[in-house]
PDB file as gemmi writes it, atoms N, CA and C in Angstrom:
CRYST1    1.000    1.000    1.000  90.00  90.00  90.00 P 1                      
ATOM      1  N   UNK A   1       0.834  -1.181   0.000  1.00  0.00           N  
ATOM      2  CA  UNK A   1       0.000   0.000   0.000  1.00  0.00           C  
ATOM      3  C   UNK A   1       0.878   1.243   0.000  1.00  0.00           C  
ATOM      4  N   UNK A   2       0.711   2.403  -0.979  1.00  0.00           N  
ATOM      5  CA  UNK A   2       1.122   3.679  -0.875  1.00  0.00           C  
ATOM      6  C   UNK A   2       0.891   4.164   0.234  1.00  0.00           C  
ATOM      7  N   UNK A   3       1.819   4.960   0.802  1.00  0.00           N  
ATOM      8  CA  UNK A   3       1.784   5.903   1.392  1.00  0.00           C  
ATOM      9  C   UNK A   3       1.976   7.145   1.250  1.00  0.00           C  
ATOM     10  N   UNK A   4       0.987   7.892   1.347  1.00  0.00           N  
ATOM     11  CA  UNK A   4       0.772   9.429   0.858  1.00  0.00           C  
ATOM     12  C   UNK A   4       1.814  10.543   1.687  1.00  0.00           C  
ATOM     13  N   UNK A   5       2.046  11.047   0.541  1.00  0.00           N  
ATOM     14  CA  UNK A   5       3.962  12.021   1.162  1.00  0.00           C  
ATOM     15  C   UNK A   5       3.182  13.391   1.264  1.00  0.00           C  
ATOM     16  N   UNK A   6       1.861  13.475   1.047  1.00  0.00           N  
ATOM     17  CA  UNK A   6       1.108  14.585   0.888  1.00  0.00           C  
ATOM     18  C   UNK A   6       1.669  15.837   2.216  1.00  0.00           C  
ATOM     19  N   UNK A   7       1.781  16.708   2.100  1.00  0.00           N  
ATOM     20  CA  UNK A   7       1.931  17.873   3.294  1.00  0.00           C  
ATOM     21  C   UNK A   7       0.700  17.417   4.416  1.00  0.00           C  
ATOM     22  N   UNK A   8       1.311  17.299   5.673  1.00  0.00           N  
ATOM     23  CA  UNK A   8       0.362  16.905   6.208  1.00  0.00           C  
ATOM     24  C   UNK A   8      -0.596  17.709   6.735  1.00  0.00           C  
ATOM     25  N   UNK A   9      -0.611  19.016   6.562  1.00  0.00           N  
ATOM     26  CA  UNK A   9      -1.182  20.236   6.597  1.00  0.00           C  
ATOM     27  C   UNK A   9      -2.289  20.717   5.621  1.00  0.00           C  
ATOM     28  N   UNK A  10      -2.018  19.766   4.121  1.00  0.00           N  
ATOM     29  CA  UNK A  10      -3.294  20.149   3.257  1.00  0.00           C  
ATOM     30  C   UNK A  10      -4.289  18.829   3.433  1.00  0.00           C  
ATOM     31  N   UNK A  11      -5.381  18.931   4.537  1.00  0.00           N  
ATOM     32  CA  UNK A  11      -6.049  17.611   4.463  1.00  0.00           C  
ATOM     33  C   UNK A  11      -7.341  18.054   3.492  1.00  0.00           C  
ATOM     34  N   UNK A  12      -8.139  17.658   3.109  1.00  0.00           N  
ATOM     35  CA  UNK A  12      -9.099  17.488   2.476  1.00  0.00           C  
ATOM     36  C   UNK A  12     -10.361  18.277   2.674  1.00  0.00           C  
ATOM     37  N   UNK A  13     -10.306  18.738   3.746  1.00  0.00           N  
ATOM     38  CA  UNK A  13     -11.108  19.921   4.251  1.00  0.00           C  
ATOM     39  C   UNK A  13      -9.911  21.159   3.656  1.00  0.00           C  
ATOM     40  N   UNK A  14      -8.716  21.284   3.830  1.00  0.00           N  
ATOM     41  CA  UNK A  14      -7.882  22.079   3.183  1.00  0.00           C  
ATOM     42  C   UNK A  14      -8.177  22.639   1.478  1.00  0.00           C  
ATOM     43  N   UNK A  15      -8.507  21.377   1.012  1.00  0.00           N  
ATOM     44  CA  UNK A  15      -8.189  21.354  -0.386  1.00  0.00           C  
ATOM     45  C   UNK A  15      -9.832  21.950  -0.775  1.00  0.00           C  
ATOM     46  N   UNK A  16     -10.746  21.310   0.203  1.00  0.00           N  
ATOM     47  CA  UNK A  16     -12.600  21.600  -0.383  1.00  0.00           C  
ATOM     48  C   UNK A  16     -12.488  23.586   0.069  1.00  0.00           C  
ATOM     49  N   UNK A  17     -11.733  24.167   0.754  1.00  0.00           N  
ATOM     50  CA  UNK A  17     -11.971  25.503   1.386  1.00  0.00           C  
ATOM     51  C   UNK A  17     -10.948  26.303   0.362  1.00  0.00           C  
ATOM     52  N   UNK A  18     -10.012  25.574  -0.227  1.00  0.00           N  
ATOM     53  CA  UNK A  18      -9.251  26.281  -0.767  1.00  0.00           C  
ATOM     54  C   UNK A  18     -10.097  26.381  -2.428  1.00  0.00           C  
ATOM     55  N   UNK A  19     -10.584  25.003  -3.018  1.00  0.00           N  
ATOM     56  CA  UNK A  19     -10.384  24.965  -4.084  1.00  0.00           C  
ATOM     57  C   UNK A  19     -12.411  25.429  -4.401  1.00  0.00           C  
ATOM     58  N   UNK A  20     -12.911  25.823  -3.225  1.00  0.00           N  
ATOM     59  CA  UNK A  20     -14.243  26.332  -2.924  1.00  0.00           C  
ATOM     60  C   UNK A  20     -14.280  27.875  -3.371  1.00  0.00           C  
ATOM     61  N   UNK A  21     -13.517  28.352  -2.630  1.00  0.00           N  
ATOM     62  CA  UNK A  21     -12.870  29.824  -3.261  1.00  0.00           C  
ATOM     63  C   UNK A  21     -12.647  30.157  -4.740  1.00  0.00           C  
ATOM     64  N   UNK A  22     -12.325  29.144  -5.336  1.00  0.00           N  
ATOM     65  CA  UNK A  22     -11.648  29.526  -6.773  1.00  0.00           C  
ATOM     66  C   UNK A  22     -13.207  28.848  -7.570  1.00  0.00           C  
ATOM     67  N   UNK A  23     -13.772  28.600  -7.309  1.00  0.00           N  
ATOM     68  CA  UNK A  23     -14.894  27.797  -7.778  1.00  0.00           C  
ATOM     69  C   UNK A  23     -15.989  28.788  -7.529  1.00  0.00           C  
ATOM     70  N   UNK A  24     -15.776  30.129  -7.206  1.00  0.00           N  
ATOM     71  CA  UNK A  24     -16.994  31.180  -6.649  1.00  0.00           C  
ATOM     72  C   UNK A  24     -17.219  31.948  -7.875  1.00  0.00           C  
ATOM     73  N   UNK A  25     -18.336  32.214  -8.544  1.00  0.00           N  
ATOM     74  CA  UNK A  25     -17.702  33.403  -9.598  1.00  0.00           C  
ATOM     75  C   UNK A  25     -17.436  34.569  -8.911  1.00  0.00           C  
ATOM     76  N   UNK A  26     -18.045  34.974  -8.087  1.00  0.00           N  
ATOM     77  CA  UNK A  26     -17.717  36.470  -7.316  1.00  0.00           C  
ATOM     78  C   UNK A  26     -16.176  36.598  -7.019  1.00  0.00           C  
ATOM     79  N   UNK A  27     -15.886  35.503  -6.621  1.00  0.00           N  
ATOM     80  CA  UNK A  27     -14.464  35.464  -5.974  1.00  0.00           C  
ATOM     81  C   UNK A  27     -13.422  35.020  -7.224  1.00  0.00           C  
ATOM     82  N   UNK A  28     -13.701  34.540  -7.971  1.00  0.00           N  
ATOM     83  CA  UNK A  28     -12.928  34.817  -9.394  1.00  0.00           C  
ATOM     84  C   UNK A  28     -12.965  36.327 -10.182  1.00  0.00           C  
ATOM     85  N   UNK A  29     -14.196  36.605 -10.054  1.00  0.00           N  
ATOM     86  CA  UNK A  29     -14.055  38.013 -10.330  1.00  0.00           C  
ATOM     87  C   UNK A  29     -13.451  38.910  -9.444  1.00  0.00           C  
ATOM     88  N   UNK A  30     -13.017  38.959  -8.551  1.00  0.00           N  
ATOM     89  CA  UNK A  30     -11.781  39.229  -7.961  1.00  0.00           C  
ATOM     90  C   UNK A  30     -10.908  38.978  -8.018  1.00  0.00           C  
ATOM     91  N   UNK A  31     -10.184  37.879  -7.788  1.00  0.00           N  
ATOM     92  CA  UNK A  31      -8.913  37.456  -8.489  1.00  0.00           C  
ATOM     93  C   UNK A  31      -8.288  37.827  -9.990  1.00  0.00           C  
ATOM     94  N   UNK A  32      -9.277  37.981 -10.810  1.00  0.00           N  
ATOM     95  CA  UNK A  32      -9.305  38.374 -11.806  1.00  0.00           C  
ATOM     96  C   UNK A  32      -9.274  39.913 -11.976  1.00  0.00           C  
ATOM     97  N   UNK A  33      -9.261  40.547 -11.377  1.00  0.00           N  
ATOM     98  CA  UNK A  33      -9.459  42.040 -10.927  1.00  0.00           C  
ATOM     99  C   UNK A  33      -8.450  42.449 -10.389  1.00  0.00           C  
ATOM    100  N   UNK A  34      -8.108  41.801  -9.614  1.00  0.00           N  
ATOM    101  CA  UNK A  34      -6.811  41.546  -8.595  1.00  0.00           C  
ATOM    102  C   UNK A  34      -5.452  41.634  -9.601  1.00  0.00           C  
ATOM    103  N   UNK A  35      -5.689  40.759 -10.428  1.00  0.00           N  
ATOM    104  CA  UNK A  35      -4.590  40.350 -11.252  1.00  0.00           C  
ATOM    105  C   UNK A  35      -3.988  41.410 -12.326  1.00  0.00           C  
ATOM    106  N   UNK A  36      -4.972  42.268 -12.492  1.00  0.00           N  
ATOM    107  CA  UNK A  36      -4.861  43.569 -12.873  1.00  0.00           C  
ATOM    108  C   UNK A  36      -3.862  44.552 -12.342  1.00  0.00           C  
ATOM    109  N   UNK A  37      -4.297  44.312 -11.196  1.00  0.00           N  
ATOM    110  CA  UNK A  37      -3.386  45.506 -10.287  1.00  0.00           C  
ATOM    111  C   UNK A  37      -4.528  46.043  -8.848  1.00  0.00           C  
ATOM    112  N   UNK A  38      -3.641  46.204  -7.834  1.00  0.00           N  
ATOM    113  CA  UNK A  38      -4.174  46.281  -6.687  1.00  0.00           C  
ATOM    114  C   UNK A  38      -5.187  47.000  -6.491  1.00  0.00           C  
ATOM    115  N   UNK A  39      -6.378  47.289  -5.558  1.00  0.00           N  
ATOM    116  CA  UNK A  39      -7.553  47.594  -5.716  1.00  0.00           C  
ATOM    117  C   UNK A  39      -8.116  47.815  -4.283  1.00  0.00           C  
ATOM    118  N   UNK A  40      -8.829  48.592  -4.182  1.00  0.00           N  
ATOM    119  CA  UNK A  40      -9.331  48.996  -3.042  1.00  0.00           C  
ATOM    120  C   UNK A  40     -10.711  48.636  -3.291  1.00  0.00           C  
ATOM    121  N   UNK A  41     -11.759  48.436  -2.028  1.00  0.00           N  
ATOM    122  CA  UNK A  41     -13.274  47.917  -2.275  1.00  0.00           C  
ATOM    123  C   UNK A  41     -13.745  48.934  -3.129  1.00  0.00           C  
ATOM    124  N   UNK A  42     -13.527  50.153  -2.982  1.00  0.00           N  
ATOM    125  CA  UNK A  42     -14.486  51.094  -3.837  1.00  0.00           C  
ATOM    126  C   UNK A  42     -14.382  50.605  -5.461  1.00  0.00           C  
ATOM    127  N   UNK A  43     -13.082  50.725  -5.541  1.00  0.00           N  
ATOM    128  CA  UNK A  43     -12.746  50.290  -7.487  1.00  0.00           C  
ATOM    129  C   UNK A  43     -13.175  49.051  -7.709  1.00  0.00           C  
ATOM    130  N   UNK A  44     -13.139  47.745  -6.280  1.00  0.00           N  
ATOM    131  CA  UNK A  44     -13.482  46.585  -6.796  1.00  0.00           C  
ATOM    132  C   UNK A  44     -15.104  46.487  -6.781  1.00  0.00           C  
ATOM    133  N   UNK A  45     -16.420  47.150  -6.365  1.00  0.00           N  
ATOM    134  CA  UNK A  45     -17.519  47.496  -6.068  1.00  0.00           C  
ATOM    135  C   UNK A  45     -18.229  48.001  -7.408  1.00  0.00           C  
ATOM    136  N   UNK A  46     -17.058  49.066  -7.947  1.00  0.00           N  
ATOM    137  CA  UNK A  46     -17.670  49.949  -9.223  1.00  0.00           C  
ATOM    138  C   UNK A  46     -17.376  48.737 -10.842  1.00  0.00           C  
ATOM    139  N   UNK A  47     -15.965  47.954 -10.749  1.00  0.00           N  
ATOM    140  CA  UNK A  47     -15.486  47.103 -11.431  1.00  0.00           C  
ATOM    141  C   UNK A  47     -16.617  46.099 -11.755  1.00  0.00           C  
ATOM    142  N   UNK A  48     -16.785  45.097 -10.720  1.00  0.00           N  
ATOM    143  CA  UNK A  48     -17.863  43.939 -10.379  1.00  0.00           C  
ATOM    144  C   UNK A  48     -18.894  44.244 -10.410  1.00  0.00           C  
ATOM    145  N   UNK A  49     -19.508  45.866 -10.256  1.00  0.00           N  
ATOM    146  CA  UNK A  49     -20.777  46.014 -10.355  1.00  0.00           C  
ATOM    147  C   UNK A  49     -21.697  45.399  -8.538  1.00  0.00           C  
ATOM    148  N   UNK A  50     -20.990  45.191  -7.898  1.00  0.00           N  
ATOM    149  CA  UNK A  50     -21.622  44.159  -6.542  1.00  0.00           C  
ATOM    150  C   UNK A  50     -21.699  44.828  -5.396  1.00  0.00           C  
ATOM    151  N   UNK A  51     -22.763  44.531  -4.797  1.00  0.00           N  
ATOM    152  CA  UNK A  51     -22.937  44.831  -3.175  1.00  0.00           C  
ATOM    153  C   UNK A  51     -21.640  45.232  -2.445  1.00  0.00           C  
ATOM    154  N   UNK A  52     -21.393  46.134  -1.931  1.00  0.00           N  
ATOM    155  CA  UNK A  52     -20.204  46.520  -0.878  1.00  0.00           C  
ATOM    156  C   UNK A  52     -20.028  45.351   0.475  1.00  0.00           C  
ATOM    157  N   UNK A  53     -20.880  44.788   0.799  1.00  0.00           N  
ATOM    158  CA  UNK A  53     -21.390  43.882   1.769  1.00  0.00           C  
ATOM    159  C   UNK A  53     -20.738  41.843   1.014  1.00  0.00           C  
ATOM    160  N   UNK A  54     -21.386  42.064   0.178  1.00  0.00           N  
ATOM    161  CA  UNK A  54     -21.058  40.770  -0.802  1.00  0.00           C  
ATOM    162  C   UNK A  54     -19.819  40.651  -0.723  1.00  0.00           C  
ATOM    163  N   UNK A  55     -19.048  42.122  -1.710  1.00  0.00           N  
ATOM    164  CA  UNK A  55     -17.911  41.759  -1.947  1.00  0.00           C  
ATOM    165  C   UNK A  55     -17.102  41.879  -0.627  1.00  0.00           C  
ATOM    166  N   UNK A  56     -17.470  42.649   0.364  1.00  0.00           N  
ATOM    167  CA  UNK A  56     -16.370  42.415   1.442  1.00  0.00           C  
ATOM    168  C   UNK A  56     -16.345  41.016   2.200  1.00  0.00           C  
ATOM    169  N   UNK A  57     -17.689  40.296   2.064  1.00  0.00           N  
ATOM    170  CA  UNK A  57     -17.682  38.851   2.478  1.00  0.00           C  
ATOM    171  C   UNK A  57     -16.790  37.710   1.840  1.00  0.00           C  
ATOM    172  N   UNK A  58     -16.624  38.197   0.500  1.00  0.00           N  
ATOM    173  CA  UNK A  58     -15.914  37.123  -0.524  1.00  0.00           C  
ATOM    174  C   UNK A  58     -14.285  37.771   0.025  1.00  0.00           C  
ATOM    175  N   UNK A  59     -14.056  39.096  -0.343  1.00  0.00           N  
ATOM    176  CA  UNK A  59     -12.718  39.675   0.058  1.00  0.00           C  
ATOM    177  C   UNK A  59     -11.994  38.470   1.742  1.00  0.00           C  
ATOM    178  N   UNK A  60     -12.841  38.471   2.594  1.00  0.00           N  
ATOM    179  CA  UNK A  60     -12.656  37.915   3.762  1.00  0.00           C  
ATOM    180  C   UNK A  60     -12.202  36.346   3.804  1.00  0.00           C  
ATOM    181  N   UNK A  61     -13.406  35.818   2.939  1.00  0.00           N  
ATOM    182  CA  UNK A  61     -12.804  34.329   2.666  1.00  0.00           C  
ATOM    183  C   UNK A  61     -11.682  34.235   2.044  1.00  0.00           C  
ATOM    184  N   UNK A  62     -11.177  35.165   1.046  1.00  0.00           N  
ATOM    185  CA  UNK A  62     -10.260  34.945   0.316  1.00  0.00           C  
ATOM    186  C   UNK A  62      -8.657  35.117   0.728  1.00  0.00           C  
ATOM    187  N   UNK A  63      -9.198  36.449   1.536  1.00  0.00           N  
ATOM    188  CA  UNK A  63      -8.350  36.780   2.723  1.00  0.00           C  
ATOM    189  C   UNK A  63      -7.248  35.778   3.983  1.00  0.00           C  
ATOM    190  N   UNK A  64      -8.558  34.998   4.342  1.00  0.00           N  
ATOM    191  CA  UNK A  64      -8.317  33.918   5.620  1.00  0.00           C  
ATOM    192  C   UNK A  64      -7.407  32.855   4.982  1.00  0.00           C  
ATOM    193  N   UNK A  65      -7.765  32.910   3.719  1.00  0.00           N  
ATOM    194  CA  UNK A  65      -7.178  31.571   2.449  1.00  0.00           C  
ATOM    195  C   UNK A  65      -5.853  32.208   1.798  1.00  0.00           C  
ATOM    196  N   UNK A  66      -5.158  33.406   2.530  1.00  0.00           N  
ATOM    197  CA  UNK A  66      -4.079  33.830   1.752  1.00  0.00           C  
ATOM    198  C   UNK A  66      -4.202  34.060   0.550  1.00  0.00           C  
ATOM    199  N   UNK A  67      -5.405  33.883  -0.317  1.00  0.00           N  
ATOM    200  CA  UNK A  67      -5.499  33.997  -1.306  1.00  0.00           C  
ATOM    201  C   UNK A  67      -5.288  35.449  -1.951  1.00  0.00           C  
ATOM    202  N   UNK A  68      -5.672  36.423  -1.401  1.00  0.00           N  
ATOM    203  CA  UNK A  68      -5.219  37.869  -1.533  1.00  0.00           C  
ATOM    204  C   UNK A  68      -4.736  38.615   0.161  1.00  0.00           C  
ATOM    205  N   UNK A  69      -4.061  39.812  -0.131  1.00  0.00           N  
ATOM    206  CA  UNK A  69      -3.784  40.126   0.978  1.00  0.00           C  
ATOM    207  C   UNK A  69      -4.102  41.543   0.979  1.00  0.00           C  
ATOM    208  N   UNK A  70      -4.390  42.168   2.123  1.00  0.00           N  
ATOM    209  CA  UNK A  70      -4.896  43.492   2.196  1.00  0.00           C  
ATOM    210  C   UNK A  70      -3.522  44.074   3.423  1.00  0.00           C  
ATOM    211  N   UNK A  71      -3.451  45.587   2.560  1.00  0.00           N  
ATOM    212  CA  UNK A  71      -2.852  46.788   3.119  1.00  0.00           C  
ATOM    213  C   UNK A  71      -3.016  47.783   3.126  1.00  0.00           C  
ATOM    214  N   UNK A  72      -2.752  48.280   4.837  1.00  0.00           N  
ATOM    215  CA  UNK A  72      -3.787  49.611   4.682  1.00  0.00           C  
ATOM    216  C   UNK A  72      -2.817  50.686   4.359  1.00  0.00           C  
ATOM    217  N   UNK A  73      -2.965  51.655   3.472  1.00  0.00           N  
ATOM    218  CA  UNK A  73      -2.882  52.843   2.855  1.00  0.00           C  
ATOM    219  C   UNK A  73      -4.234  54.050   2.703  1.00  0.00           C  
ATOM    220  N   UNK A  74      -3.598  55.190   3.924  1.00  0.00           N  
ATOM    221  CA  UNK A  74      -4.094  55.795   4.699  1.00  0.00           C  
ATOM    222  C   UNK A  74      -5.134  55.104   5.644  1.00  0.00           C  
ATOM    223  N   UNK A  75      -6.719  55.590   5.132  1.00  0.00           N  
ATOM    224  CA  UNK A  75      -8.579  54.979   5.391  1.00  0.00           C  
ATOM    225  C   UNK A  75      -8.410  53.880   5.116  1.00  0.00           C  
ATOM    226  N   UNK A  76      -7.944  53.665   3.542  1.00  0.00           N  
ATOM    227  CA  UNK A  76      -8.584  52.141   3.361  1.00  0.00           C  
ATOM    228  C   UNK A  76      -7.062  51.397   2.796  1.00  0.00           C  
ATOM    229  N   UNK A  77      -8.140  50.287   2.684  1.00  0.00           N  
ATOM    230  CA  UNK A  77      -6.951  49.104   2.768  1.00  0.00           C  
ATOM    231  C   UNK A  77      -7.202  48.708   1.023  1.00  0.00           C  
ATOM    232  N   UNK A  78      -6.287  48.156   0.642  1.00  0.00           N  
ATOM    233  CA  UNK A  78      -5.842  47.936  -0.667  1.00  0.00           C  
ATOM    234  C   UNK A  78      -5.532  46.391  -1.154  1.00  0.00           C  
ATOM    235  N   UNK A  79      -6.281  45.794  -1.803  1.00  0.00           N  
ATOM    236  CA  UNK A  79      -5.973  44.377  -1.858  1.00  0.00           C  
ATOM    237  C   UNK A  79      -5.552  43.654  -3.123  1.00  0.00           C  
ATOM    238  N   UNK A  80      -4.612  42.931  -2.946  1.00  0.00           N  
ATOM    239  CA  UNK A  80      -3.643  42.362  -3.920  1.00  0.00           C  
ATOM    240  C   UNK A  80      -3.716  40.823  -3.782  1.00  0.00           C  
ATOM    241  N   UNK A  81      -3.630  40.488  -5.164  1.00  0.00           N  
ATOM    242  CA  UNK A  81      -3.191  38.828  -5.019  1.00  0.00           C  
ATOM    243  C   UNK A  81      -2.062  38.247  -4.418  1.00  0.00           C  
ATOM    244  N   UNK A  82      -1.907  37.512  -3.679  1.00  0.00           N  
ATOM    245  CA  UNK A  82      -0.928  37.043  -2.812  1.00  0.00           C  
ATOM    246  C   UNK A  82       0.354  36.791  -4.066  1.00  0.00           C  
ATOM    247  N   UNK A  83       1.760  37.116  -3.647  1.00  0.00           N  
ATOM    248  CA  UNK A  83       2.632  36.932  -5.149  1.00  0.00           C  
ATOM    249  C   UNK A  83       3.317  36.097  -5.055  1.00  0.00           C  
ATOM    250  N   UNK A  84       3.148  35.072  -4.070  1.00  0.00           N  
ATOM    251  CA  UNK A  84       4.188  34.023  -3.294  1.00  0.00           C  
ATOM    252  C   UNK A  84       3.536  32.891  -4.344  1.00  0.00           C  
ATOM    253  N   UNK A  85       1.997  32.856  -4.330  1.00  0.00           N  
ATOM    254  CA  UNK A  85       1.627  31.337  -4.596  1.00  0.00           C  
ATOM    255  C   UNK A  85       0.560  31.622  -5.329  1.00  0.00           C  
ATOM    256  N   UNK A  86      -0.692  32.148  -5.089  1.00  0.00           N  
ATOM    257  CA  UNK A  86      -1.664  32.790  -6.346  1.00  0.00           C  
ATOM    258  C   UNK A  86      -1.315  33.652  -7.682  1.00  0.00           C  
ATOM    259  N   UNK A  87      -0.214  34.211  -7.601  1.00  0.00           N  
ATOM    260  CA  UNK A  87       0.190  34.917  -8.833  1.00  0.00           C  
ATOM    261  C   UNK A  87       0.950  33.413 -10.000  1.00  0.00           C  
ATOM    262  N   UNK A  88       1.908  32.635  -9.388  1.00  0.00           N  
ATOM    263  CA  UNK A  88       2.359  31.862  -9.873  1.00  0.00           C  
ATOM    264  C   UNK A  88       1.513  30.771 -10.389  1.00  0.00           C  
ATOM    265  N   UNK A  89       0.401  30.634  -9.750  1.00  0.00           N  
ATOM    266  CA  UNK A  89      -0.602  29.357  -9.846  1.00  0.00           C  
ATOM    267  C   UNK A  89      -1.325  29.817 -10.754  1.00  0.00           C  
ATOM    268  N   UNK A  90      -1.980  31.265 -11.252  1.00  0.00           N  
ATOM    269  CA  UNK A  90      -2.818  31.562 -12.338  1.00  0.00           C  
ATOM    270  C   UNK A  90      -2.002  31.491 -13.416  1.00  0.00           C  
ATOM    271  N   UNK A  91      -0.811  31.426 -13.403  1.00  0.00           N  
ATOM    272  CA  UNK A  91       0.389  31.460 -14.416  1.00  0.00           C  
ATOM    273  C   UNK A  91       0.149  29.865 -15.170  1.00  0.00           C  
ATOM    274  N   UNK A  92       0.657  29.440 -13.975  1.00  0.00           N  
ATOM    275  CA  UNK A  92       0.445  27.529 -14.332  1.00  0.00           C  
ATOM    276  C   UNK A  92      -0.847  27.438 -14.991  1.00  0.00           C  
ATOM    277  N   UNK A  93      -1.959  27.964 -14.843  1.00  0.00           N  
ATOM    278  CA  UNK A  93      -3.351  27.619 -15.231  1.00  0.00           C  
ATOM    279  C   UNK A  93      -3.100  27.872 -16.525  1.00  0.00           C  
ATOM    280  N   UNK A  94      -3.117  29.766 -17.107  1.00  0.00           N  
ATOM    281  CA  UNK A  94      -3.084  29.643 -18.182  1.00  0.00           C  
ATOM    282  C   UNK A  94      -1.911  29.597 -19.325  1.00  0.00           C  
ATOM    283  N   UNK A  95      -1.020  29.014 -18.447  1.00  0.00           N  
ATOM    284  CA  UNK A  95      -0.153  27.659 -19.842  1.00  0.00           C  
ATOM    285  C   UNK A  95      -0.620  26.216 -19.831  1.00  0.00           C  
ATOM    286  N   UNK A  96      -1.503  25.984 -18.498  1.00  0.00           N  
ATOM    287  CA  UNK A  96      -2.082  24.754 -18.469  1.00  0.00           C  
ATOM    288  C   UNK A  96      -3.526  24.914 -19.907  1.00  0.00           C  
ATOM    289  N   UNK A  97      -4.183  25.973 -19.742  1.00  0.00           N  
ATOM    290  CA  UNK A  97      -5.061  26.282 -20.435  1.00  0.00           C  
ATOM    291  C   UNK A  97      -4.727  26.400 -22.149  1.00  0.00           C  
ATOM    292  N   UNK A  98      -3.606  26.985 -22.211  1.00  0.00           N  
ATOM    293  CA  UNK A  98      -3.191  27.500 -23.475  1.00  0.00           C  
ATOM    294  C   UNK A  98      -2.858  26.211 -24.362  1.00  0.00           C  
ATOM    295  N   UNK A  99      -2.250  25.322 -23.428  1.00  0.00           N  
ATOM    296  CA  UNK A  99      -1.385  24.349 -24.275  1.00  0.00           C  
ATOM    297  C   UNK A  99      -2.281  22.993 -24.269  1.00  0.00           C  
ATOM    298  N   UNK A 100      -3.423  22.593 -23.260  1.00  0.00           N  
ATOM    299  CA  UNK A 100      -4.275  21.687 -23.142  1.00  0.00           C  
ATOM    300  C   UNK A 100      -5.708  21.728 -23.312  1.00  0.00           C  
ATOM    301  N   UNK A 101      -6.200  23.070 -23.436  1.00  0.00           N  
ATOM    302  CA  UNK A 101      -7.176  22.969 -23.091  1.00  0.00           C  
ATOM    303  C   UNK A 101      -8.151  23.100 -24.748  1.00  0.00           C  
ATOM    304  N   UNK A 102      -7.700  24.359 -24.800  1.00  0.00           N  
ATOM    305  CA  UNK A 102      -8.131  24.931 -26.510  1.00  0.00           C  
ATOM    306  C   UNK A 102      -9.698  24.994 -26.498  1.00  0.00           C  
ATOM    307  N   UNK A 103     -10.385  24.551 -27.721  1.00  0.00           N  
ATOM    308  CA  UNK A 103     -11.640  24.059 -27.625  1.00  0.00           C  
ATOM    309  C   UNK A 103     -12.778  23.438 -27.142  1.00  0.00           C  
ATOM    310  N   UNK A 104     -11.628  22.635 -26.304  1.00  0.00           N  
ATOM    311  CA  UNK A 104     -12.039  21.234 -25.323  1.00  0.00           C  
ATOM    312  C   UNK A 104     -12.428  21.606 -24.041  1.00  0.00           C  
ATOM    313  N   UNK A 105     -12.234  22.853 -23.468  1.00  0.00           N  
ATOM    314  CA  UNK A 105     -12.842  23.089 -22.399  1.00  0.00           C  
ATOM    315  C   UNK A 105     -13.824  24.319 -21.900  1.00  0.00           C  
ATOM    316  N   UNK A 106     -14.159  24.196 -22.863  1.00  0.00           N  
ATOM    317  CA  UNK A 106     -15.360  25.408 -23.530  1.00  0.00           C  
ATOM    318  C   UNK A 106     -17.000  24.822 -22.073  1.00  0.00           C  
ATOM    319  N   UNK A 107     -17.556  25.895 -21.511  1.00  0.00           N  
ATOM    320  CA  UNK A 107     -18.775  25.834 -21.292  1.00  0.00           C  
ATOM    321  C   UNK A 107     -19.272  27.133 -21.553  1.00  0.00           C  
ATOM    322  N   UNK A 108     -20.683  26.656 -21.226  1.00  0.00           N  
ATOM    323  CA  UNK A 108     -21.747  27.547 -20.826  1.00  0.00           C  
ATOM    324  C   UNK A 108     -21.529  28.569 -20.212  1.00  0.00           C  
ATOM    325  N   UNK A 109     -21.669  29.700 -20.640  1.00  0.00           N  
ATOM    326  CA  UNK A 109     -21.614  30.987 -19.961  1.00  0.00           C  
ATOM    327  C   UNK A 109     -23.269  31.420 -18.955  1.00  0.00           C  
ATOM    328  N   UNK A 110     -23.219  31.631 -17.798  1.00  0.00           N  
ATOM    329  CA  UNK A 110     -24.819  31.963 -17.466  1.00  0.00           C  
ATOM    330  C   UNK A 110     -24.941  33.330 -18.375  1.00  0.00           C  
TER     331      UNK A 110                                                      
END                                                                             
């Protein structure tokens, strides 16, 4: 029987909270926003078109998940994609996307 060399830190509740986040459209539309260049709620509110309330709920999860990080400059705080591990990982996606995916992974838009 294998034995899993897995980090013993990403258990499976790890992976459903992490990979729950990226599976949000709200919270992709942030990341995606993000990826742009850093952003404060007001620009990300007028951008997304969304509730100030909504998006600071998604900002929070995403937050707790390292997934972006917030800094305050002056009033408000300013939030960026984390550049350690989310900047590099959307990287991997779209050469994962570019070079595998093509046609083949086409859906439905709502």
């Amino acid at each position: 029987m294998n034995k899993c060399s897995c980090n013993p830190f990403m258990n499976h509740n790890s992976y459903h909270i992490f990979f729950t986040n990226l599976a949000n459209p709200l919270k992709i539309g942030i990341i995606l926003e993000l990826r742009k260049g850093d952003k404060n709620v007001s620009e990300l509110v007028k951008e997304l078109k969304v509730e100030q309330s909504k998006l600071s709920h998604a900002l929070t999860s995403l937050k707790n998940c390292n997934i972006v990080e917030a800094k305050k400059r002056g009033k408000e705080r300013v939030y960026s994609l984390s550049k350690d591990t989310i900047v590099p990982m959307m990287d991997l996606i779209d050469k994962h996307a570019h070079i595998h995916c093509k046609a083949k992974c086409k859906f439905k838009e709502k």
